[in-house]
C-alpha atoms as an extended CHARMM CRD file, in Angstrom:
* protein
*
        62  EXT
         1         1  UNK       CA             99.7630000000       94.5150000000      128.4060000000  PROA      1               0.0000000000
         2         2  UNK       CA             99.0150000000       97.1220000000      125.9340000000  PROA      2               0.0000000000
         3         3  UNK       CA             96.9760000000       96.3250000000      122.9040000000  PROA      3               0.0000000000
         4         4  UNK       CA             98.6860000000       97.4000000000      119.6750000000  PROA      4               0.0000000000
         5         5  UNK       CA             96.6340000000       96.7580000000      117.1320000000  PROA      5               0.0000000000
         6         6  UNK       CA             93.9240000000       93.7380000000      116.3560000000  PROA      6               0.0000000000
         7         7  UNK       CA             93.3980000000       92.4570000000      112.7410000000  PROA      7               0.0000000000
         8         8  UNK       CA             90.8480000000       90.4270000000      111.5810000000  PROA      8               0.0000000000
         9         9  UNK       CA             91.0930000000       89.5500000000      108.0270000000  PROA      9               0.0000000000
        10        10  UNK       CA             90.7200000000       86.3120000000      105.7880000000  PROA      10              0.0000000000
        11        11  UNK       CA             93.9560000000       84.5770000000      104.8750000000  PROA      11              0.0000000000
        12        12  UNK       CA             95.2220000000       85.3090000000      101.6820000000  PROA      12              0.0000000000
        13        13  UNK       CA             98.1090000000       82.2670000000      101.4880000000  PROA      13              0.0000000000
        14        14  UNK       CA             99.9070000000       80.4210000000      103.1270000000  PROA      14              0.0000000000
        15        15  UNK       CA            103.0680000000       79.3280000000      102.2480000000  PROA      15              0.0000000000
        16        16  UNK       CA            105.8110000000       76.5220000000      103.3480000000  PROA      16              0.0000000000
        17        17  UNK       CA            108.5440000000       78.0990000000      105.1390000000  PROA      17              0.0000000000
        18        18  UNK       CA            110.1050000000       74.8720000000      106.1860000000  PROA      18              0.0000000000
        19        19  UNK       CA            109.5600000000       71.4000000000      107.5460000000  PROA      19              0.0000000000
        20        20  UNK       CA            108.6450000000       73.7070000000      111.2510000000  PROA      20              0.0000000000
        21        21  UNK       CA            106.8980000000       76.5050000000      110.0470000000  PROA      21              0.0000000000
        22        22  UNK       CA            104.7650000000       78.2340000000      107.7650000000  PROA      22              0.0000000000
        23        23  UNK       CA            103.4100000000       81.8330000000      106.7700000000  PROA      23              0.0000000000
        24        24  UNK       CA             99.6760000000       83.0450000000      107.0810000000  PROA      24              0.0000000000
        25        25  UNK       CA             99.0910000000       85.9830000000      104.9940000000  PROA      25              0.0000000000
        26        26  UNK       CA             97.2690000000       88.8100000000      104.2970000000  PROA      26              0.0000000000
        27        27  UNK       CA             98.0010000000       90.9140000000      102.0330000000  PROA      27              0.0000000000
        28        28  UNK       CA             94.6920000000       91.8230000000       99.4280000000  PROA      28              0.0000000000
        29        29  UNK       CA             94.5290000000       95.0360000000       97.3030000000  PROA      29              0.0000000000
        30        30  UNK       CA             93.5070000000       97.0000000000      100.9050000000  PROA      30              0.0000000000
        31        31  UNK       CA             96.8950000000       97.1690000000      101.2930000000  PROA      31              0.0000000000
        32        32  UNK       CA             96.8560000000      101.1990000000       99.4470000000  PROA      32              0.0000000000
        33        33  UNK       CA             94.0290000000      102.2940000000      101.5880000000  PROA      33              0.0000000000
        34        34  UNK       CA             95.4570000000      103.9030000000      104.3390000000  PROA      34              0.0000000000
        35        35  UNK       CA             93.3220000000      102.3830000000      107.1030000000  PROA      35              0.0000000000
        36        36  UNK       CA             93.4710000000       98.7750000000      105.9010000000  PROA      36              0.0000000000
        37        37  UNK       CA             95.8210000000       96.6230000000      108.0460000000  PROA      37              0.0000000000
        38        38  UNK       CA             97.4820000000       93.2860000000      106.4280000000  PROA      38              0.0000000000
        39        39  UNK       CA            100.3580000000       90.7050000000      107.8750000000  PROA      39              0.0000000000
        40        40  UNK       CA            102.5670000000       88.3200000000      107.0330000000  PROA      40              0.0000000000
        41        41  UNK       CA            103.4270000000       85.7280000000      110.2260000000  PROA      41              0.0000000000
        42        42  UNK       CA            105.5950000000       82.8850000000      110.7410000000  PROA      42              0.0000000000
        43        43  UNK       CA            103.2080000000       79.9680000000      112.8110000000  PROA      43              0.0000000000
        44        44  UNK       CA            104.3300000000       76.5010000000      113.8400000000  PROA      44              0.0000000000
        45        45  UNK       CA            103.3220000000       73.4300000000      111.4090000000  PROA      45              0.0000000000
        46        46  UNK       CA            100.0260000000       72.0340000000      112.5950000000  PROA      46              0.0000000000
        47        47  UNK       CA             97.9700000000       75.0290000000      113.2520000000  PROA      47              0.0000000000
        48        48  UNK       CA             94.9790000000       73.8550000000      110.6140000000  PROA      48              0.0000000000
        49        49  UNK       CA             94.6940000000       77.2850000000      109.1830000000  PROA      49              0.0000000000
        50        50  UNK       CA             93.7990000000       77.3780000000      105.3780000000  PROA      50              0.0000000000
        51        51  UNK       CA             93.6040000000       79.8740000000      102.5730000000  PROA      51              0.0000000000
        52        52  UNK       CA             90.1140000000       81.7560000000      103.2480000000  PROA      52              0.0000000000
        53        53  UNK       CA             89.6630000000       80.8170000000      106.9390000000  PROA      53              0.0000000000
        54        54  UNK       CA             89.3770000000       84.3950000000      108.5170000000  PROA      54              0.0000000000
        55        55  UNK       CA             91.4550000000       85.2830000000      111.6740000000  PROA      55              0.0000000000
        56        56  UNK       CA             92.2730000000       87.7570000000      114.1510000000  PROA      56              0.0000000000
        57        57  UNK       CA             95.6270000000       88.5730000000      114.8610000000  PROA      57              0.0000000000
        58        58  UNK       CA             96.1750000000       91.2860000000      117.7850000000  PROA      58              0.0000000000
        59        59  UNK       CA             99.6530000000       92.6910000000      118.7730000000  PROA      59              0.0000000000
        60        60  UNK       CA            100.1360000000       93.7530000000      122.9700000000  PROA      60              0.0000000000
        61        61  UNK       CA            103.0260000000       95.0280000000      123.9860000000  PROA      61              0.0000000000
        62        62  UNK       CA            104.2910000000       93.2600000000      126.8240000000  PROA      62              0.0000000000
């Protein structure tokens, strides 16, 4: 697999999608720099994470 990209940042939100799902985000005012990477992604319900926990997210291509 081929690593993509690998972003650590603190979550922003998160937000209800529905009774399955939610939506980590980050998305702070880094978002103009050029270098700055931010997400938005869909997770199942259950996964603990809360506004201000900091994660890393990391894209492979398979």
């Amino acid at each position: 697999m081929k690593k993509v990209a690998e972003i650590e940042s603190v979550i922003e939100f998160v937000a209800t999608i529905n009774e399955e799902k939610d939506c980590l985000m980050s998305q702070d005012s880094t978002q103009d720099q050029p270098g700055s990477l931010w997400f938005n992604i869909d997770v199942p319900k259950g996964h603990g994470v809360r506004a201000g926990d900091r994660v890393r997210i990391t894209v492979e291509k398979i």
